[in-house]
N, C-alpha and C positions, 0 to 999 in steps of 0.2 A: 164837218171834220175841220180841224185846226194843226196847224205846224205847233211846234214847240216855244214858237212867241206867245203863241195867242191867236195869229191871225188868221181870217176866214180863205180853206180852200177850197172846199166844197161840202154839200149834203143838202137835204130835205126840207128846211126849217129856214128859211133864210129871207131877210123880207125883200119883196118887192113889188110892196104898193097894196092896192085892195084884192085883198085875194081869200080863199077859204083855208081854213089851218088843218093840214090833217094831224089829227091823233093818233097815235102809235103806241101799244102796246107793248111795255117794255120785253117783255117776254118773247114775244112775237118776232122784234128786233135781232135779238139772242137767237129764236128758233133759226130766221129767215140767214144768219151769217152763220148760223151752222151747216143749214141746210146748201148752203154756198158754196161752202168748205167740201163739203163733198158731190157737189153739181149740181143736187136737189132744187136749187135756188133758179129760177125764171126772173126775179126781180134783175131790173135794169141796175134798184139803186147798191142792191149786193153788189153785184157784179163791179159796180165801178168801186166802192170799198175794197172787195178784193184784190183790184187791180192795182191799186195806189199804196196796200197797206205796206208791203214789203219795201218799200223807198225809203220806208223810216225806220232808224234803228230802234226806237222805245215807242210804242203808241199803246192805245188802254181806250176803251170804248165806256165811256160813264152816263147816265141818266143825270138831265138838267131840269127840273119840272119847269113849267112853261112860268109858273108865277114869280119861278126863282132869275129866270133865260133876264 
């Protein structure tokens, strides 16, 4: 997730160092903050999106393919 600069606040994809890359299913993504929205959601990484999203007045959730990142 990004502020309205550009710059890095948090999420899942972020380097630090040798590590394995997970893959995520754009859909899935979609499903898991919907399923959020209404409590469904266990994930840790929802839950802190949910928690953050309302701080900002304009945000938008977009797909980056990793060949484009």
């Amino acid at each position: 997730m990004r502020d309205e600069a550009g710059k890095w606040i948090f999420g899942f994809n972020r380097f630090i160092g040798s590590c394995f890359v997970f893959e995520v299913d754009l859909l899935e993504v979609a499903t898991a903050i919907q399923e959020g929205l209404t409590g469904g959601s266990n994930s840790a990484l929802v839950k802190k999106i949910l928690q953050r999203v309302p701080r900002f007045n304009y945000w938008s959730i977009c797909h980056i393919p990793r060949e484009v990142n």
